[in-house]
C-alpha positions in Angstrom: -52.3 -73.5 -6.8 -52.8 -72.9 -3.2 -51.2 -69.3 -2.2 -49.9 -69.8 1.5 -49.9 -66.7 3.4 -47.0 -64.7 4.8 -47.1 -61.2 6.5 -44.0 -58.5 5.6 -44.0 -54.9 6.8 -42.1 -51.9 5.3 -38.6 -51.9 6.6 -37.0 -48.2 7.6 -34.2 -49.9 8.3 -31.3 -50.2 5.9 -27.7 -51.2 5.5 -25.5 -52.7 8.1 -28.1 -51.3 10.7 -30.3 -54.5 9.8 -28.2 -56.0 12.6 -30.3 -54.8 15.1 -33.3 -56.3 13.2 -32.1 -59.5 13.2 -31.4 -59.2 16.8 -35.2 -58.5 16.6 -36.3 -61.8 15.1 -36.4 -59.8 12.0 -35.1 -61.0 8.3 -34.5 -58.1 6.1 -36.1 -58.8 2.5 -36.5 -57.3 -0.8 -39.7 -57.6 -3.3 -39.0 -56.8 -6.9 -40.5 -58.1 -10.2 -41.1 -57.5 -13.6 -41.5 -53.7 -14.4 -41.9 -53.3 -10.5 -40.6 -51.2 -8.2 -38.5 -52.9 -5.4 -39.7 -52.5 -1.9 -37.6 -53.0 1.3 -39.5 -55.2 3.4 -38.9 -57.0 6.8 -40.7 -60.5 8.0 -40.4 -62.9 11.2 -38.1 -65.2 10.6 -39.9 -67.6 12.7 -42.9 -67.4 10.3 -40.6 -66.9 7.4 -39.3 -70.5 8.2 -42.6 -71.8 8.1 -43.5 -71.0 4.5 -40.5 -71.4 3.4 -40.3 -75.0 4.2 -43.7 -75.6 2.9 -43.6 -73.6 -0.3 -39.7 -73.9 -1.5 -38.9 -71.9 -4.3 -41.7 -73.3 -6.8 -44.9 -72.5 -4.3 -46.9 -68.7 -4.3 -47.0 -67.2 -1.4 -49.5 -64.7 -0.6 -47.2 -61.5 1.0 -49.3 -59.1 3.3 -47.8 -55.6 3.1 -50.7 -53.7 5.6 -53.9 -53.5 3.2 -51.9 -55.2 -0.1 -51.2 -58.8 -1.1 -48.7 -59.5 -3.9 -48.6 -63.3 -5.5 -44.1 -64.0 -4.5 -42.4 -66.4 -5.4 -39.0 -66.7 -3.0 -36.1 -66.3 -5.1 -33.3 -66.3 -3.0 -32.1 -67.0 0.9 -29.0 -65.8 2.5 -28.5 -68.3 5.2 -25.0 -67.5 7.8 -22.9 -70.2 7.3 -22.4 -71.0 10.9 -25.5 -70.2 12.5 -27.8 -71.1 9.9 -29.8 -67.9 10.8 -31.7 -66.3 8.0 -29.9 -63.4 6.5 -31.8 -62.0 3.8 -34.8 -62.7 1.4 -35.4 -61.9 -2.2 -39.0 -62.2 -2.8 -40.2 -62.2 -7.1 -43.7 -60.9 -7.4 -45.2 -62.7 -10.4 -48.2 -61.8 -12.6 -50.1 -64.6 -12.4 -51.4 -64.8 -16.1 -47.8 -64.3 -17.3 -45.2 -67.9 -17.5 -41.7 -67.2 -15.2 -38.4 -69.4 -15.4 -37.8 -71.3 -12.6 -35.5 -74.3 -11.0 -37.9 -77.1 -10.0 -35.7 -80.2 -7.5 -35.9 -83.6 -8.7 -37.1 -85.8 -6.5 -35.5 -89.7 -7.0 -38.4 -92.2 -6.0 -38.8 -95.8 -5.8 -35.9 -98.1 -5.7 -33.3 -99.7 -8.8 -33.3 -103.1 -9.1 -29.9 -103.1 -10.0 -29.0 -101.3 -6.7 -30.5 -103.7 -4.7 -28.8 -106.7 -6.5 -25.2 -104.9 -6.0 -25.2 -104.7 -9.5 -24.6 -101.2 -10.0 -24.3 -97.8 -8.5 -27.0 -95.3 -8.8 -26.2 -92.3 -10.5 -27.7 -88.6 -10.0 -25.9 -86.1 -11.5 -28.7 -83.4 -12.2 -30.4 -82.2 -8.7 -32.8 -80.1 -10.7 -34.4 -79.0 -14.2 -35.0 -75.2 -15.4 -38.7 -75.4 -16.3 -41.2 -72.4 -17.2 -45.1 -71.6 -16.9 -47.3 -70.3 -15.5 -46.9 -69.6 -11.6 -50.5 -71.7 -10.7 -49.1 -74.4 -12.9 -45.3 -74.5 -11.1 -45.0 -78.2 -9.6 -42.8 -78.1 -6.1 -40.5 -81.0 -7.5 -40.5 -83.7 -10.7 -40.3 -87.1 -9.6 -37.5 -89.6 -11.5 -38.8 -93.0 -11.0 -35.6 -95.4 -10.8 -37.8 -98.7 -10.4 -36.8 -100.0 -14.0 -33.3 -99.4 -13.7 -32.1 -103.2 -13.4 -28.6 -102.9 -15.2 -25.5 -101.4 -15.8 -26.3 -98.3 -18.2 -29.8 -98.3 -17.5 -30.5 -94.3 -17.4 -33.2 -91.8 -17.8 -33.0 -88.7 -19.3 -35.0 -85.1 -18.9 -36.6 -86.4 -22.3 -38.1 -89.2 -20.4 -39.2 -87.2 -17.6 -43.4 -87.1 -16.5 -44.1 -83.4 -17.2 -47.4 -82.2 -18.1 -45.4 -80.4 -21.3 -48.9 -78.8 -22.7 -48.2 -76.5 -19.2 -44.6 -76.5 -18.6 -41.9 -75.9 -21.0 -38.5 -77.3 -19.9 -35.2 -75.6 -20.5 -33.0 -77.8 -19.9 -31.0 -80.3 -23.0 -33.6 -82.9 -23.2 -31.3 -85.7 -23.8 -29.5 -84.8 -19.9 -29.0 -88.1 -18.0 -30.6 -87.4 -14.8 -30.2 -91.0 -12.9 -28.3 -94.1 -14.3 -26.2 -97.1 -13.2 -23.0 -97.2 -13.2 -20.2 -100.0 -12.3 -19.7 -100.4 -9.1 -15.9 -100.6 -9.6 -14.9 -98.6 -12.2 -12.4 -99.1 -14.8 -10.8 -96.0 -13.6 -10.9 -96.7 -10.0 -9.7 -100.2 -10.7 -6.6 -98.5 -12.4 -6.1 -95.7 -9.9 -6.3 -98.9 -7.0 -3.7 -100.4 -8.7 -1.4 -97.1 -8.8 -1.7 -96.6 -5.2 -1.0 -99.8 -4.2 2.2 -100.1 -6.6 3.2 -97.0 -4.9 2.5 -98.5 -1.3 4.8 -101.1 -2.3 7.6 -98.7 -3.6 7.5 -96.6 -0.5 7.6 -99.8 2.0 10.8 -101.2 -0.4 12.8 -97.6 0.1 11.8 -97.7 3.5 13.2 -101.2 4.0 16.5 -100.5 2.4 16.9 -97.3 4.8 16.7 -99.3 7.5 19.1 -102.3 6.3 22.8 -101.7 7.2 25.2 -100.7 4.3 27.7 -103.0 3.2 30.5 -103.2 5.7 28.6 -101.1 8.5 28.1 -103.8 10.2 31.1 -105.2 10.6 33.0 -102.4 11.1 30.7 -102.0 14.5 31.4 -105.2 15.6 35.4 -104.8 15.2 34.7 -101.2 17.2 32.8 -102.8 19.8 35.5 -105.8 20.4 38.8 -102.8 20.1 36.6 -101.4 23.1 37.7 -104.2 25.2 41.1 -104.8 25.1 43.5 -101.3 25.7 44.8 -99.7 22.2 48.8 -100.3 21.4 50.7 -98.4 23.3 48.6 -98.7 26.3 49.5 -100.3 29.5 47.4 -102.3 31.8 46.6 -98.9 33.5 46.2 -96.8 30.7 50.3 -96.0 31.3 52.7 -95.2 28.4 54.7 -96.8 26.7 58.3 -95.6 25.8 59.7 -94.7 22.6 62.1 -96.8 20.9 65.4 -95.3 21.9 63.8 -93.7 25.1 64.8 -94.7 28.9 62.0 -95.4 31.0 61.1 -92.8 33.8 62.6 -94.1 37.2 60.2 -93.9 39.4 60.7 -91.8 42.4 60.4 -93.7 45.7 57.2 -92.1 47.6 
């Protein structure tokens, strides 16, 4: 396997100091391995991005510390969640004549019949396969060809997978479904539908009897609104009072 070159330096620099390296261009990084001492290490991150999206997490990269090269493999990447700028970088140096565990990405190619029908959905629920060998023999991704899936639970497994298996040794449960078609509607989607919908229709039936008048409101507005019109017993033409039963009127005094 091709090694692609990358150039680190020895990094003085530790702790929350690093800031300023990153202000720098500068990714902090660490290089450890199997019964190896770990070095502090600093790389461009402009460079750094360059390998890294060549070479993933399955390629060998050739690291240049001054007059040494070490065979890495690039374990890990702390990326800032906002920025996306590169944080940190765990390099693994590997012995090349010894196998290492790794993660390899599946890679879905071609396309499922049944998909293109609107038969089915198309199914990926494993993203990628724990595989180990040697670091020369380290594929970049497996490929799941989905061509033959024309119906519903139509699948393929890690079992069924094209790995040269006198190389690599896969980890992962062989019989793992890694694509396969499912319903388009589930049975369980049709059900929870149907559960919203009945409780749509619950929630616009309360909300229709809140807004409908309680027996007798209605009327009693109507009798209040008419009462508004005419004066109240007891009332005179000009809101003047009436007298008492037994009571003589007020003589009125001549202005």
């Amino acid at each position: 396997m091709e090694q692609t070159p990358l150039i680190a330096e020895k990094r003085t620099v530790l702790g929350r100091k690093v800031r300023k390296l990153r202000r720098e261009g500068l990714v902090p990084a660490h290089v450890f391995g199997h019964k190896i001492k770990t070095e502090h290490l600093q790389v461009k991150e402009s460079e750094f991005k360059k390998v890294f999206e060549k070479v993933g997490e399955t390629g060998i990269v050739a690291l240049t510390i001054g007059a040494e090269k070490k065979p890495v493999l690039v374990r890990s990447v702390q990326i800032h969640p906002v920025t996306d700028d590169t944080l940190h970088i765990d390099f693994y140096q590997v012995n090349l004549s010894e196998k290492v565990k790794v993660n390899v990405p599946l890679e879905i190619i071609g396309e499922a019949p049944a998909v293109e029908k609107k038969i089915g959905l198309l199914l990926t629920p494993v993203t990628e396969v724990e595989i180990e060998a040697l670091p020369a023999d380290l594929p970049e991704n497996i490929e799941v060809d989905v061509s033959k899936l024309a119906e519903i639970g139509d699948e393929i497994k890690i079992k069924d997978l094209k790995v040269d298996r006198s190389k690599i040794e896969v980890h992962s449960d062989e019989e793992l479904v890694v694509a396969q078609i499912g319903e388009l509607v589930t049975k369980e989607m049709e059900a929870l539908e149907a559960e919203v919908e009945a409780e749509q229709a619950e929630a616009a039936a309360e909300a229709a009897a809140a807004e409908a008048p309680a027996e007798g409101e209605e009327v009693a507005k109507v009798e209040g609104a008419e009462g508004e019109e005419a004066p109240a017993e007891g009332e005179g033409e000009a809101g003047a009072e009436k007298p008492q039963e037994g009571e003589k009127p007020k003589e009125e005094k001549p202005e």
